[in-house]
LUMSEGU-741284 format. One record per residue (C-alpha): x, y, z; residue in three letters; residue number from 1. Coordinates in steps of 0.001 Angstrom, whole numbers. Each point is the difference from the previous one (the first is absolute). Example, Ala and Ser with C-alpha at 12.3 -4.5 7.8 and 13.67 -1.06 7.14 Angstrom:
<atoms>
+---------+---------+---------+------+------+
!       X !       Y !       Z ! voba ! mike !
+---------+---------+---------+------+------+
!   12300 !   -4500 !    7800 !  ALA !    1 !
!    1370 !    3440 !    -660 !  SER !    2 !
+---------+---------+---------+------+------+
</atoms>
This chain:
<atoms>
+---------+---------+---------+------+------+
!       X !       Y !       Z ! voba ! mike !
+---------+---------+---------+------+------+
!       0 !       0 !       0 !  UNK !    1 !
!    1246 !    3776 !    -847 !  UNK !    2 !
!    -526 !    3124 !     -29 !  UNK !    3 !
!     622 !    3239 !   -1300 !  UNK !    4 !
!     136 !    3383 !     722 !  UNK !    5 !
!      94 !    3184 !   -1732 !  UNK !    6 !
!     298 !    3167 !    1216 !  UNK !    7 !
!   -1280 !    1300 !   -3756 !  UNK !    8 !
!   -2844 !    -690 !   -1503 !  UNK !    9 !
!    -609 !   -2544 !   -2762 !  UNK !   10 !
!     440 !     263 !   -3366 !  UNK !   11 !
!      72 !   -1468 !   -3298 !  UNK !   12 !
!    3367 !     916 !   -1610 !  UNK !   13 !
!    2523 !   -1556 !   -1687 !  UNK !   14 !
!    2414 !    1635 !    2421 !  UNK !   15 !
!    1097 !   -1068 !    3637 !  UNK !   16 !
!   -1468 !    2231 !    2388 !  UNK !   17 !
!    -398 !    -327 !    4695 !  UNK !   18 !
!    2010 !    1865 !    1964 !  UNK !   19 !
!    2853 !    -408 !    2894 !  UNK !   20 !
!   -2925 !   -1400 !    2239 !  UNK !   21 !
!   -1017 !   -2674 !   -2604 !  UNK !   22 !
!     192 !   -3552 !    1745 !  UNK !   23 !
!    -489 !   -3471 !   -1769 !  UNK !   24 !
!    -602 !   -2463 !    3316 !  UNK !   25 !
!      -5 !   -3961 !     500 !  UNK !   26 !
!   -2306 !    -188 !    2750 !  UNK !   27 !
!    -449 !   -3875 !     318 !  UNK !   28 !
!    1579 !   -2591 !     922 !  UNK !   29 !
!    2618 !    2835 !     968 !  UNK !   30 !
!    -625 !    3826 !     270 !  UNK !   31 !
!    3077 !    1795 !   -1417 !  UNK !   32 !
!     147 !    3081 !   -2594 !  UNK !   33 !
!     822 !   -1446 !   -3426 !  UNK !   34 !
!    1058 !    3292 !   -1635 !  UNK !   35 !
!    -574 !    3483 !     256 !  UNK !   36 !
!     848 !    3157 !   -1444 !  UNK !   37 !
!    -813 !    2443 !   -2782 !  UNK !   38 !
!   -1316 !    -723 !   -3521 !  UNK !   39 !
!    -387 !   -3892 !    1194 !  UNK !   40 !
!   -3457 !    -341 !   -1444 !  UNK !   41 !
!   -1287 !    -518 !   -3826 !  UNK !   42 !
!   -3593 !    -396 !    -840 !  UNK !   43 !
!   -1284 !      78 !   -3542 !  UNK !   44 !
!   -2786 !   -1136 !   -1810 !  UNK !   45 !
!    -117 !    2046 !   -3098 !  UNK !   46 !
!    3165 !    1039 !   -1564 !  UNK !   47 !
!     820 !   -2500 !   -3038 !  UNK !   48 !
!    3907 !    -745 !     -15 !  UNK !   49 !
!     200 !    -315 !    3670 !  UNK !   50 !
!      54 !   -2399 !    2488 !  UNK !   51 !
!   -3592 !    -151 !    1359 !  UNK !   52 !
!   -1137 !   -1256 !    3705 !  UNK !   53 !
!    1302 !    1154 !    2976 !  UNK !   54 !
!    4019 !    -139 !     670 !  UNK !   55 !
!    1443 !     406 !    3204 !  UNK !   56 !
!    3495 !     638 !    1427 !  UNK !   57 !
!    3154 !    1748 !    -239 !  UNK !   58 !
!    2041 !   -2352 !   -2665 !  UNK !   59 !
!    -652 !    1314 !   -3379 !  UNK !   60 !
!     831 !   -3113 !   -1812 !  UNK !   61 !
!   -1709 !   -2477 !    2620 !  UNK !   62 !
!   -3553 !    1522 !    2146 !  UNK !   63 !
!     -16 !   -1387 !    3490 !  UNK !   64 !
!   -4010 !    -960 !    -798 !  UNK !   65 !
!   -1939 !     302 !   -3243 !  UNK !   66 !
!   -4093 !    -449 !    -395 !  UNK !   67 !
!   -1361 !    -698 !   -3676 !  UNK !   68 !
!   -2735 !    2016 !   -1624 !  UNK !   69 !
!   -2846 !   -2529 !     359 !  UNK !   70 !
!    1212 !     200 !    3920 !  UNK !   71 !
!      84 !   -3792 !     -60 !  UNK !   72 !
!    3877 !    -418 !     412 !  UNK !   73 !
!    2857 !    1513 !    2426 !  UNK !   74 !
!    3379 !    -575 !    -469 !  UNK !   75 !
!    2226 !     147 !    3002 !  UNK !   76 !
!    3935 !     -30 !    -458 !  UNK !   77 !
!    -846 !   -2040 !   -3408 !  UNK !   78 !
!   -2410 !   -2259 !    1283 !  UNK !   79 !
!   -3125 !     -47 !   -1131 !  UNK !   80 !
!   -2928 !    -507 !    2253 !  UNK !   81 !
!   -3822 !      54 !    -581 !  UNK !   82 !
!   -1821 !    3233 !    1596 !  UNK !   83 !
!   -2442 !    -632 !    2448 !  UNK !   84 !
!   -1800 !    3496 !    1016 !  UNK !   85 !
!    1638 !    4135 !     -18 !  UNK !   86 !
!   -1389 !    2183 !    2274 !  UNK !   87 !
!     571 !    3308 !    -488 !  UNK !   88 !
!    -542 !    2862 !    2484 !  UNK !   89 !
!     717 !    4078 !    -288 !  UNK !   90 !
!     920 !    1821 !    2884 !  UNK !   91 !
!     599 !    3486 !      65 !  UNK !   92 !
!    -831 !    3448 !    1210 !  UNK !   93 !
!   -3740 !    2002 !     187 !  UNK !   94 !
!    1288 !    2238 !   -2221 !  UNK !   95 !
!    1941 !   -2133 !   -2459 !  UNK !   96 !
!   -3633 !   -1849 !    -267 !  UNK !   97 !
!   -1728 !    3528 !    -748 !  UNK !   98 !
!    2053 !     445 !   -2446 !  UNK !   99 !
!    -589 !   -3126 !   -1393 !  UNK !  100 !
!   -3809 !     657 !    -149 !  UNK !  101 !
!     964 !    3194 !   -1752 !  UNK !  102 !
!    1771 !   -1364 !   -2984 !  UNK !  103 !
!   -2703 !   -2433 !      -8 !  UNK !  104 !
!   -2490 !    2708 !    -237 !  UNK !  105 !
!    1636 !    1804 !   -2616 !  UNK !  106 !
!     402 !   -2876 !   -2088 !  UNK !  107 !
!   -4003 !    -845 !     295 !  UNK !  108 !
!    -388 !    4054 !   -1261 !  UNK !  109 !
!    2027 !    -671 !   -2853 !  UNK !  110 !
!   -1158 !   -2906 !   -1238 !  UNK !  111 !
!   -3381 !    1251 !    -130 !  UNK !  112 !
!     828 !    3459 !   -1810 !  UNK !  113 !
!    1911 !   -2483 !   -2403 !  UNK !  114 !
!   -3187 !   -1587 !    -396 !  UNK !  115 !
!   -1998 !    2932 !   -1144 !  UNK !  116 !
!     563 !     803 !   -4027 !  UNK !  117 !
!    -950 !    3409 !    -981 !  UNK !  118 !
!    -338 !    -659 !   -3490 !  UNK !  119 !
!   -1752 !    2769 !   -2415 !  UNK !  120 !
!      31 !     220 !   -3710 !  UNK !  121 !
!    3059 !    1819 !    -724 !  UNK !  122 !
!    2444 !   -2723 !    2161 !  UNK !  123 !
!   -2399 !   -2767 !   -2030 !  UNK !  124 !
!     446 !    1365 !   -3651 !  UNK !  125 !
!    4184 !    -468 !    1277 !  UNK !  126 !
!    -189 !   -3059 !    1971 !  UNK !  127 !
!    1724 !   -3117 !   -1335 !  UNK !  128 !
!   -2617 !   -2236 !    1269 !  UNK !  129 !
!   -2437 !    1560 !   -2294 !  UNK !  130 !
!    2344 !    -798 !   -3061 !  UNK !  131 !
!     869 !   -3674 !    1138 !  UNK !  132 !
!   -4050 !    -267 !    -119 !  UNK !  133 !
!    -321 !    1143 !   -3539 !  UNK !  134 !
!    2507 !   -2381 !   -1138 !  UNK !  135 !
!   -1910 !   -2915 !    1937 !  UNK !  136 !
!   -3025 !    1254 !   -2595 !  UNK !  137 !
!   -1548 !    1140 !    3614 !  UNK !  138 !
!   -1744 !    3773 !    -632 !  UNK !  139 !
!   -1401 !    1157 !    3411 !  UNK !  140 !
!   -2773 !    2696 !     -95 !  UNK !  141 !
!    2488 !    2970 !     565 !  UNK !  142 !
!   -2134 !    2429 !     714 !  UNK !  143 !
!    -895 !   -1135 !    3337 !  UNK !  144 !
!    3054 !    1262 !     803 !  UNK !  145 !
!    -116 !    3525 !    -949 !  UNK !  146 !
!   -2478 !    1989 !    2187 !  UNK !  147 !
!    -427 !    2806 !   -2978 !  UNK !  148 !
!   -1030 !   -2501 !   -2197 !  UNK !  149 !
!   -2377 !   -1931 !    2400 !  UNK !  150 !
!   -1584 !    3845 !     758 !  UNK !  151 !
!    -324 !     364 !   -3518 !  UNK !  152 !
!   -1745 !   -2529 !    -717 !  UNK !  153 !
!   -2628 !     204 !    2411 !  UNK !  154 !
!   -1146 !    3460 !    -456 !  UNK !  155 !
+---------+---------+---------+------+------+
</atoms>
C-alpha cells in the first residue's frame, strides 16, 4: 500500500511537476518514505508522444512506482502488480478552496456565453458554414436570418 502527497495540485502535463514537500510512501508491510522531492510526479492522459499514466520518483530513467491509464496496473521498482483500489483525497486551505469555486465559476460563465451565437445576416452571407452547405446542394431559407428582410416581408 502507498501513498502520495503533493503539496501542488494535480495536473495533466507532460511535464514533472510537486514540490520540496512531495512524498511517495510505502505504508504496509513497512512505513518508510520511498522518495521525495521536487518535480517527482508525472501524470498525463492526453499528450500523444508521451509517456501516459502516472510516474513517480526521482530517477529519470527508472520511476520508483508507475500506474497505467486504464488504472488497472502499478509498477513498483519494475514489478508489475495488479491495482486493487486509489483513493484520492485534497486537503488544503478555505481560501485555496474559494478559489477553486471561483475558477470553477468562471469557467461555467464562459462556457455558456460560448454557447450563445449571435448570428445576423451580414456574419451569414461571410460564414464558411453557409458555403460548405451550398456545395452539399443544401440551400437554407436565408432570409430568416436577416431581420430587414424578415420586416420586409411582412409589411
Amino acid at each position: 500500500m502507498f501513498a502520495l502527497a503533493l503539496d501542488e495540485e494535480w495536473r495533466d502535463s507532460k511535464h514533472f511537476f510537486g514540490g520540496e514537500n512531495c512524498r511517495l510512501m510505502h505504508l504496509t508491510p513497512e512505513y518508510k518514505i520511498i522518495d521525495s522531492g521536487a518535480k517527482t510526479v508525472y501524470f498525463n492522459v492526453t499528450s500523444r508522444g508521451f509517456p501516459t499514466g502516472l510516474h513517480v520518483g526521482l530517477d529519470s530513467t527508472n520511476r520508483t512506482l508507475t500506474i497505467d491509464i486504464d488504472l488497472s496496473l502499478v509498477t513498483y521498482k519494475g514489478i508489475p502488480f495488479r491495482l486493487e483500489a486509489i483513493e484520492v483525497w485534497g486537503c488544503g486551505t478555505t481560501e485555496a478552496k474559494e478559489a477553486q469555486n471561483e475558477v470553477k465559476l468562471r469557467e461555467i460563465k464562459d462556457v455558456e456565453k460560448r454557447r450563445k451565437v449571435n448570428l445576423n445576416s451580414v456574419d451569414w452571407k461571410d460564414n464558411p458554414d453557409r458555403y460548405l452547405l451550398e456545395l452539399a446542394g443544401t440551400r437554407s431559407n436565408y432570409a430568416m436570418y436577416d431581420r430587414k428582410t424578415q420586416h420586409t416581408d411582412s409589411t
